[in-house]
N, C-alpha and C positions, 0 to 999 in steps of 0.2 A: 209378295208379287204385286206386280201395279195395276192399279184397276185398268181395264179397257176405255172405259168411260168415266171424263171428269164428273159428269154431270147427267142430270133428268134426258134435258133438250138433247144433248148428243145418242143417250141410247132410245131415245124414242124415234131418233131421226134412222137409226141402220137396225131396232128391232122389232118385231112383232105385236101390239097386245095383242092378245087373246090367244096367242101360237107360244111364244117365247116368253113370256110375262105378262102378268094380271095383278090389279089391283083390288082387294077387300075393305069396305068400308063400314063402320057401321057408327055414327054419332046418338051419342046418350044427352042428357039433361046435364048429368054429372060432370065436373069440370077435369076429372080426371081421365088421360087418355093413355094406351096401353098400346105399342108397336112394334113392330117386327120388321124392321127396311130389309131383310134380305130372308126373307122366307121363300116358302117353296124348297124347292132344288138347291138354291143358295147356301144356307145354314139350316139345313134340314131336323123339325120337329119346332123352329121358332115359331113359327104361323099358329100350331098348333096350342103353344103354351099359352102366347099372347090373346087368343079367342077365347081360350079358356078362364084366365084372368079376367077380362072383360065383360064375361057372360052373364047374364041375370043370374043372382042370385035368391033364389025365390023366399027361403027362409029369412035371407037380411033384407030382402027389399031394394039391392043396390046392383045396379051396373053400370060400366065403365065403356067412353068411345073405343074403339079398335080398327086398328089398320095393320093393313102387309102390304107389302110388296113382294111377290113371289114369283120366282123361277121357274118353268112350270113346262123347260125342255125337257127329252130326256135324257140328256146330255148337256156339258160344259154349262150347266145354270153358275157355275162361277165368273164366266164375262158377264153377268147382269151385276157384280157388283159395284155399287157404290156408296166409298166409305162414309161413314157418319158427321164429317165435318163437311161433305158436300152434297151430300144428297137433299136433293129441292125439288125431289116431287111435289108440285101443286098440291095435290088434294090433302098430302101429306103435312103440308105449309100449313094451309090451312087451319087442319086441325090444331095442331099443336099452336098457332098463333089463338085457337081461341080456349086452351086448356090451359089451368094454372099448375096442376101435376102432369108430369111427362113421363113417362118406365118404358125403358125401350130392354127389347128382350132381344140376345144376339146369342149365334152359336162359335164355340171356342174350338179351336182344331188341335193343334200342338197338343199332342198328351204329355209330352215333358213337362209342359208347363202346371202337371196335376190335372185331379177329377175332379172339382170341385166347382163354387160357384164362386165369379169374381166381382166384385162390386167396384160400379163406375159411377161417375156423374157430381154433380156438383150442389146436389142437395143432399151433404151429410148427414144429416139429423135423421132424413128420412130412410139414407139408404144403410144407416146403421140400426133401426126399427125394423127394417124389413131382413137384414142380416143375421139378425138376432133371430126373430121368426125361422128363419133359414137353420139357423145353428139347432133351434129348439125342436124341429121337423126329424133331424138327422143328416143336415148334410155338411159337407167341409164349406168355408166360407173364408174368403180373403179377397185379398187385394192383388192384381195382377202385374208380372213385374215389367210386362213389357208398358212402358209409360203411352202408346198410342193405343192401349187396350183397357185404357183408365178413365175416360170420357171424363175427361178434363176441361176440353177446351171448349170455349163459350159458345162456338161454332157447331158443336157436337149437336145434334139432332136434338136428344134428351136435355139438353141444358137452352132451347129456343123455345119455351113454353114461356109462358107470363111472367112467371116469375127467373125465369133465365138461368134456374138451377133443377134439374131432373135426376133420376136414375136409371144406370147402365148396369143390366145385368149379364156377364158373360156365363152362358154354360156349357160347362167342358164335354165333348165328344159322349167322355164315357157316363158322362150323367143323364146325356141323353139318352143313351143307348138300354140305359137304367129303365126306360119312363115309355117306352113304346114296343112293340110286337116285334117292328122293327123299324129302325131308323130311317132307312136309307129307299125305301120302296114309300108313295103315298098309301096303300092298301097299308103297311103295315103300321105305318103311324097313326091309322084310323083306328087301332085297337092300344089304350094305354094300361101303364105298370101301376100299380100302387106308390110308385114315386113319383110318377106326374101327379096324383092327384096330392102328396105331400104338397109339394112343391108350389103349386096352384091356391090350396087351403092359405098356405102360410105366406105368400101375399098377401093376399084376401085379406087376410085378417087384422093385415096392417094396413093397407088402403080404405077397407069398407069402415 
């Protein structure tokens, strides 16, 4: 389905913040920045993964910038979306214009397409490190066949960082569903599974 809005400027112009969408920021030292462009109500439990990723880590000494953009009706938070080759949030510009790693974290719908985790982006090396981590945690790990779910192109959000190649992690429905209380409510995603915090570690572990 097509987005409602090409761009930032048109949905700021017919939506809310603070009603309909809000944005989270938090810049670190570290040049490496962790995202979620359709969190909230959007791709529900993204917001969550990617704060999590980013979070001080008190034992290794490392954290990471973080940002969302989240949906945050309670209803139809899917016209807030906008796809990752054109999304220009400002703040979100920003960031990534001054980070050299980019990992953008998206939610995957289509169950036909499998539960697994799909790796995108255009920094191979890294996002075959971080996959392996993935595999090694216990979860399925590939490549997604739909080619606009591949964050391929250079316009992709995740591949506009410094170095102009990032990673696009898609995860699927039921992996989410894996990983919180419950998905689909914010109450219940405020209580996580033993598989977010897999999930989370085995980033980590590749970024810090």
């Amino acid at each position: 389905m097509a987005d409602k809005f090409d761009n930032f400027d048109e949905l700021a112009a017919n939506e809310v913040a603070g009603a309909d969408y809000r944005i989270l920021l938090r810049r670190a030292t570290d040049s490496i920045a962790i995202l979620a462009i359709h969190g909230g109500g959007i791709e529900p439990g993204t917001s969550e993964i990617a704060d999590a990723i980013a979070e001080e880590d008190l034992s290794a000494g490392t954290t990471f910038s973080f940002y969302t953009f989240e949906g945050i009706r309670s209803k139809n938070n899917s016209d807030l979306h906008i796809t990752s080759t054109h999304f220009d949030e400002p703040q979100a510009e920003s960031l990534i214009g001054d980070s050299k790693v980019v990992i953008t974290i998206h939610g995957e719908h289509s169950e036909e397409d499998g539960e697994g985790i799909f790796l995108g982006g255009l920094d191979v090396r890294l996002g075959r490190r971080i996959g392996q981590a993935l595999k090694t945690a216990g979860f399925q790990v590939g490549k997604h066949k739909n080619p606009n779910l591949q964050g391929i192109e250079p316009e992709n959000i995740c591949n506009r960082g410094q170095t102009n190649a990032g990673v696009q992690l898609e995860i699927s429905r039921t992996i989410r569903q894996q990983m919180f209380a419950s998905l689909m409510t914010r109450t219940g995603r405020k209580t996580t599974k033993p598989a977010f915090k897999r999930f989370v570690k085995a980033v980590r572990s590749v970024i810090a």
